[in-house]
C-alpha positions in Angstrom: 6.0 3.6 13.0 6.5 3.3 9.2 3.9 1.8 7.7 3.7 0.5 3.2 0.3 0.8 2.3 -0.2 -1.5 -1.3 -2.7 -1.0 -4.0 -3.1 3.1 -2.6 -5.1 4.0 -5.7 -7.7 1.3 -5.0 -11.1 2.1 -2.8 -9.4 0.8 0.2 -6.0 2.3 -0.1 -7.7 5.8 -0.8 -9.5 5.1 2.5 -6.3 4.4 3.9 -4.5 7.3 3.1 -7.8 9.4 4.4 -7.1 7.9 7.9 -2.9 9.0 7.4 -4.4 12.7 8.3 -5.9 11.1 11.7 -2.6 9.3 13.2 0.4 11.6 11.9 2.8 10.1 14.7 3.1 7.5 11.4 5.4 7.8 8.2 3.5 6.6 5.2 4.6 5.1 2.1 1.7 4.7 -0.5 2.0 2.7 -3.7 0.5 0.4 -6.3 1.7 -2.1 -8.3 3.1 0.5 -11.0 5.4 1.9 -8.7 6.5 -0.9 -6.7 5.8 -4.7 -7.3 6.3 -6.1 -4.0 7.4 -9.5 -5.3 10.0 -8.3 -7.7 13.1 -8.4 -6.7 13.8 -4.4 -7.4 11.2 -4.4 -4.2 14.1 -6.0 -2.0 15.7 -2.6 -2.6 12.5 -1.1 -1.1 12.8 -2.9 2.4 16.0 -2.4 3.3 16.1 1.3 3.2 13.2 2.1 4.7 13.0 -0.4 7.1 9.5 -0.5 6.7 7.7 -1.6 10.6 3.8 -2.7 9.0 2.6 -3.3 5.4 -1.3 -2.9 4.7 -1.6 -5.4 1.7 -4.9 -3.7 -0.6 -4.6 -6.0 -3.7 -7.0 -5.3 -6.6 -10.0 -7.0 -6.9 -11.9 -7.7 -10.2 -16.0 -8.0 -10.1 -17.1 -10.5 -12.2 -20.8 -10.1 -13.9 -22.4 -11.7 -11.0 -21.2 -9.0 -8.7 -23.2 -6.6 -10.4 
């Protein structure tokens, strides 16, 4: 299975990629938004080459003052 892991420099896509070493019968493709921008169309590129089977969406998420 191919599988696009998003936002693979965040906590959860580090975690992610940790796991890649545990199931190698999988192709992974890690990236964040300053490699590939999933809703720009240069991403419709992306897609159709790889023919990518599961994407493992890990947007960023800001904490606010009350988080901490």
């Amino acid at each position: 299975m191919k599988i696009l892991i998003t936002g693979c420099n965040g906590q959860l896509g580090n975690e992610m990629q940790l796991l890649e070493k545990e199931n190698p019968q999988h192709t992974y493709f890690n990236t964040d938004v300053a490699e590939l921008d999933i809703t720009s169309k240069e991403a419709n590129k992306f897609w159709g080459v790889w023919f990518i089977d599961r994407v493992i969406f890990e947007p960023h998420m800001e904490t606010t003052e009350a988080d901490n």
